[in-house]
N, C-alpha and C positions, 0 to 999 in steps of 0.2 A: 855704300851699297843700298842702304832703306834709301835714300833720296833717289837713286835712280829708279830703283823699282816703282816707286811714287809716280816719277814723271813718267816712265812709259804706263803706267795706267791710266795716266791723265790724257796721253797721246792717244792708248789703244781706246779709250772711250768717247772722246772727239771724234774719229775716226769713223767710229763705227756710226754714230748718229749724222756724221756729216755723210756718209756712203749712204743713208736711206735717199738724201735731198740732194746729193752735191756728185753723181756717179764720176761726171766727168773731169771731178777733181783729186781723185780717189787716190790713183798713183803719186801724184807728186808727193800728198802727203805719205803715203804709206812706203815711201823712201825712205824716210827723215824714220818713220816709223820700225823697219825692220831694221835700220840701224841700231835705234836703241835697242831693241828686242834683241839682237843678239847679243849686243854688250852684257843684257843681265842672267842669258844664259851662257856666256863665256864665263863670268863670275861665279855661276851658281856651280858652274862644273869643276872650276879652281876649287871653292870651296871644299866640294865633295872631294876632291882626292886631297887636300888635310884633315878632316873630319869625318873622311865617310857618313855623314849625315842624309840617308836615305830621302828627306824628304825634300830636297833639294834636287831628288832623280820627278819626284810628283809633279815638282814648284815646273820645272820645266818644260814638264809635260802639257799643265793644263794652259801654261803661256800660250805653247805652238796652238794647241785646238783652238785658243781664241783668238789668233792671227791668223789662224787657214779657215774659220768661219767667213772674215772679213772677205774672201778673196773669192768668195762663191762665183761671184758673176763677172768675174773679171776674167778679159778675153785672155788666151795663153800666150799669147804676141807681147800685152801687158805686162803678164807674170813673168814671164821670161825675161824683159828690158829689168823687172824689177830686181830680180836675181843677180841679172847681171852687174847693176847698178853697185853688189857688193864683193865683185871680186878683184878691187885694185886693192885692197888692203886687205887680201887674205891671208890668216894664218891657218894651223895646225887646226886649232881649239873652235876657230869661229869659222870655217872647211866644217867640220864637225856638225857643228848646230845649223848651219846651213842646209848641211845634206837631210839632217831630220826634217828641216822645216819643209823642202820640195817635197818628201817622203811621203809626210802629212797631208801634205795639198794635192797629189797623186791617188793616197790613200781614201781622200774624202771627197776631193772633188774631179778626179780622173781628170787633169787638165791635158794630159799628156799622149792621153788615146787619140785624137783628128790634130795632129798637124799640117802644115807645109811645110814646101821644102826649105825656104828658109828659116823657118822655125826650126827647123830640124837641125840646121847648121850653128845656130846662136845656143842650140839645147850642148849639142857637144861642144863646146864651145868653153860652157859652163863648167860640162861633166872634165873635161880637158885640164881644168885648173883645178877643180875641188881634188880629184881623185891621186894627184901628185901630193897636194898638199894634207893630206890625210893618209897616204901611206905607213907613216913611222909615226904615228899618235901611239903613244904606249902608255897611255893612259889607263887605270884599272877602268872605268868609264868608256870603255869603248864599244858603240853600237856601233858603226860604222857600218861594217860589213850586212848588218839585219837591214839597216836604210836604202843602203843599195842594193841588195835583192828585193825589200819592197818595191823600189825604182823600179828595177827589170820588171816586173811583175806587174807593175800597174800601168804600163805604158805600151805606147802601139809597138808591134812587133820590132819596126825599124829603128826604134831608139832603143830598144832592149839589146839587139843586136849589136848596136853602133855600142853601146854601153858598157859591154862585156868586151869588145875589143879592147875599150881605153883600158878599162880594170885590168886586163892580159899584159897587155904591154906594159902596163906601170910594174906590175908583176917581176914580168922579166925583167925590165930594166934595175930594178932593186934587189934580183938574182935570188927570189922567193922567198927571202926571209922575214917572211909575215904568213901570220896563215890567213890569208883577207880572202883569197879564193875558195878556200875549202869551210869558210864561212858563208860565204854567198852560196855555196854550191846547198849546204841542209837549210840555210833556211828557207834557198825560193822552191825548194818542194813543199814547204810545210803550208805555204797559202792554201784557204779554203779553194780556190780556185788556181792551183798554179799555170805560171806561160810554161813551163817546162814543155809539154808534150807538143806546144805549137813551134817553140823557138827553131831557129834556124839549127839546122843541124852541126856544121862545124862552128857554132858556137857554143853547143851543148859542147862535142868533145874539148875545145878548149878550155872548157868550166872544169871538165875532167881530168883531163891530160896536167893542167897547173897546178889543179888540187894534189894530184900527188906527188906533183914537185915539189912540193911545197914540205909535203909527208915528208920524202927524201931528204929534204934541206934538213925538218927537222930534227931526225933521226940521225944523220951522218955528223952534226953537231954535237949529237947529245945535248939537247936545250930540254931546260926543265920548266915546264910549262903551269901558273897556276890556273886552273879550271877556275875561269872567271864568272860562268854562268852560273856559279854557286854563291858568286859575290851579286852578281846584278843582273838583273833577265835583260836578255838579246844579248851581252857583254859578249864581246869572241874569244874563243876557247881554244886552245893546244889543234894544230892541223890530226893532231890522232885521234882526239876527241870527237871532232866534228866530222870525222869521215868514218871513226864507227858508228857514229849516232846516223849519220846520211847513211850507211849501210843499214841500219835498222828499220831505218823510220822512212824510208823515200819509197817511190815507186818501182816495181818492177822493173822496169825502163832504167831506170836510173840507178837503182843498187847493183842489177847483174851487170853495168855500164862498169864503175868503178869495180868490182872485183874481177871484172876484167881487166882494166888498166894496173890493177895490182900484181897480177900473173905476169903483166907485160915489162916489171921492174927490170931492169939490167944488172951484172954483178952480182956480185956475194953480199950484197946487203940486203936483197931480196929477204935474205935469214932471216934478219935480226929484227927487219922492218916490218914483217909479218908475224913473227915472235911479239914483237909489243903490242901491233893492232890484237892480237889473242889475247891478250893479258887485260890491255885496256877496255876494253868492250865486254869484258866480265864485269867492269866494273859499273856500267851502264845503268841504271833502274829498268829503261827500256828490256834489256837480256834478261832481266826477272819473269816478265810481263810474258804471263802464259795465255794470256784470255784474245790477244790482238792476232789473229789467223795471217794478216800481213809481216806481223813482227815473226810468228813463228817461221813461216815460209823462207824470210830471210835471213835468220839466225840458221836455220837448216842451210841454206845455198853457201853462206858464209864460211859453215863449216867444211861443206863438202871442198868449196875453193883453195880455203886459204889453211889448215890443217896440213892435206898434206906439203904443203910448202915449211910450215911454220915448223912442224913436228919432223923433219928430216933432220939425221945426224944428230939421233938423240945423243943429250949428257943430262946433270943435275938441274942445268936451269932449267931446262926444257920440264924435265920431269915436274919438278916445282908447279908451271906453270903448266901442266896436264892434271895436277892433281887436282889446282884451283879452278879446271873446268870440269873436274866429276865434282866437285862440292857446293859449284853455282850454276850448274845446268840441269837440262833433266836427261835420262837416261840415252835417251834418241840420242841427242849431241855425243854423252861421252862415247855412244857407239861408234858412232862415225870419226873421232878423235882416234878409240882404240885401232879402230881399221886402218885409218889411213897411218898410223906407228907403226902398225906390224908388215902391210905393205912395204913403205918408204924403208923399213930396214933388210927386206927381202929384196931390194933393190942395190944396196949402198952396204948393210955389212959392216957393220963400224965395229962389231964387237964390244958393245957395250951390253946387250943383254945376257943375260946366262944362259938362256933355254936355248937350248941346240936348234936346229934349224930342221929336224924332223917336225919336233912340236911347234916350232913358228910355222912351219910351211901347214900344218895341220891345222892349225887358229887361221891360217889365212884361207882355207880351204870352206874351214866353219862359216866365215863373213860370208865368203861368194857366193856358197849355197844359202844364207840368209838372205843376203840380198835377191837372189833368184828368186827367191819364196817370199817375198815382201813382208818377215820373219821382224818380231824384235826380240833381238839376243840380249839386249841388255834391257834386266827390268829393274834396277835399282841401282843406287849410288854405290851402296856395297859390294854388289856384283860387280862394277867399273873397277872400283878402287883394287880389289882382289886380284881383277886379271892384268892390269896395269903394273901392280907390285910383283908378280909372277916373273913378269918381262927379266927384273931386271933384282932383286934381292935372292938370297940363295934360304932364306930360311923364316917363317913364323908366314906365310901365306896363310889365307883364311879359307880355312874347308868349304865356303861355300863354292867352291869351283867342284867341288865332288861330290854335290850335289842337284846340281840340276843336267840334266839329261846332254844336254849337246857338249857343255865339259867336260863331263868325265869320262868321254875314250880318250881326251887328247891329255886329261891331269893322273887319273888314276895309275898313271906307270911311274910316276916320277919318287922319290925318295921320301918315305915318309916323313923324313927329320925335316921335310921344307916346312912343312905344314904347322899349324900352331894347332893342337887338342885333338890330334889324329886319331887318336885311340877312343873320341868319344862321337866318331863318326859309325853312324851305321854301317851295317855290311851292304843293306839292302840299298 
């Protein structure tokens, strides 16, 4: 391993002094060149997944920047033959360092903005081979997905386009079990400048439509996913992960797109599958973050969406997982949580709560006139937690329901024994 890394330094520094004097020699050598270069990032990445040795994610990094300096001035018809030059003996792992390496050279020297049309043809050509061959990497190391929404993003419309097809199709054809779409899907929002808002339109929804097939696939398997992006930045992460964090953190355009496509689920897994995205998206750092007027906007939309879906046919899990969004939200959310519960069972009836349905029909009455009044009923976690527990236990409810003004026509009638320290409640 130190020998080879030796010799491609020895190669990347010839190189680099023969390309100030020698341009028109440039290529042949720098064949022989990215050859080795990936051999010692196929190595460095075997290593990493026995050792997790983090600096071996660095060693590989500062390689590629001092290969995609090399290649400034070299025409993309070049670059392209040169890529090419490494896909007869493609694997998994070196598919992998490859896609970084174009990623890089996209990222710093935009070769990939003015082509032709046959450049355009030998670019998919490329994309054709890497993107099979990098499907099923299950490698803890896997940036894959970040490389290729950098591709998409850094490249002229038509290859972005063409690009996201092949990803589609590779998709389906592997029957979505990978979450590589709904990887691509958060991270090509997250560029300083994203193509999202230029790309072609039905390849936005296909970004969309996959991604939560993908959701689906996960879900209907029960696959237990480790959140890799704890382990290594850009690594891809659980298809539920990455599309509550895209529900958070993308644009307008783009988040009300997917919880769109989420409403659009088919069957009775619709339940279960929005049930988790609610659970998991609590668990977000993003869902904290009160100061982002972006984030808040879509945490609110999210609620409104997917709530009342997720909170239909309440039982214990359900509850579990309403409690855990009055103890990590702020009050706005669990209002809108509580509304759309007391709704959804003025609907459906499941008999699971005890309060009669004068006093439900009476809380739902409370909400709409809130809403009318652009009112907020719920000013604290306590106050959520209180009326939430109301729904559905018969006794030790917290007096603060009979005390603030719009509760107490609809609590004041009910049996004092619910109540937990009734008697130390004022008259007034």
């Amino acid at each position: 391993m130190k020998y080879l890394y030796l010799k491609f330094k020895k190669v990347f520094f010839l190189i680099f002094f023969l390309s100030l004097f020698l341009n028109q020699k440039v290529i042949a050598i720098e064949s022989e060149d990215l050859r080795l270069l990936i051999e010692v990032l196929n190595k460095n990445k075997q290593e990493y997944e026995i050792t997790r040795a983090s600096n071996k994610i660095s060693e590989n990094d500062n390689l590629i920047d001092k290969f995609v300096s090399t290649l400034e001035d070299i025409e993309p018809s070049a670059k392209i033959e040169l890529f090419q030059g490494e896909l007869a003996n493609i694997t998994t792992i070196s598919a992998s360092n490859l896609l970084n390496i174009i990623s890089k050279d996209l990222e710093t020297n935009e070769t990939f903005k003015k082509i032709n049309q046959n450049d355009l043809q030998n670019i998919n050509s490329i994309f054709s081979s890497l993107v099979p061959a990098i499907y099923n990497d299950d490698r803890v190391w896997d940036d894959n997905a970040y490389h290729l929404a950098s591709i998409i993003n850094n490249s002229s419309l038509e290859i972005a386009n063409s690009l996201v097809n092949i990803v589609i199709k590779n998709a389906q054809i592997n029957n979505n079990t990978k979450p590589l779409i709904s990887n691509i899907l958060l991270n090509i929002d997250q560029f300083e400048k994203s193509i999202l808002p230029n790309i072609n339109k039905d390849s936005l929804n296909l970004l969309i439509n996959q991604s939560i097939s993908e959701l689906v696939n996960e879900v209907s398997k029960n696959k237990v996913n480790i959140d890799k992006a704890k382990i290594i930045k850009r690594s891809s992460i659980s298809s539920q992960v990455a599309i509550s964090e895209s529900i958070l953190l993308s644009s307008d355009l783009l988040s009300d797109k997917i919880l769109q496509e989420i409403k659009n689920i088919n069957g009775n897994i619709i339940s279960e599958i929005t049930l988790q995205l609610i659970n998991q998206i609590l668990d977000s750092v993003n869902w904290r973050n009160n100061d982002n007027q972006k984030i808040l906007n879509n945490k609110i939309k999210f609620a409104q969406t997917i709530y009342p879906i997720g909170f239909s046919k309440m039982d214990y899990k359900k509850i579990l997982v309403a409690e855990k969004v009055i103890k990590l939200s702020d009050p706005k959310i669990s209002e809108i949580m509580l509304e759309s519960i007391i709704n959804r069972h003025l609907v459906e009836n499941n008999n699971f709560f005890v309060l009669d349905d004068d006093v439900i029909n009476s809380l739902n009455d409370m909400f709409l006139i809130n809403g009318l009044n652009n009112g907020d009923l719920i000013s604290s976690k306590e106050e959520a937690e209180a009326l939430l527990k109301s729904l559905y236990i018969t006794k030790n409810i917290s007096t603060i329901l009979l005390t603030k003004q719009q509760f107490l026509p609809i609590f004041q009638n009910l049996p004092k024994e619910r109540f937990v320290d009734f008697q130390n409640v004022s008259p007034n």
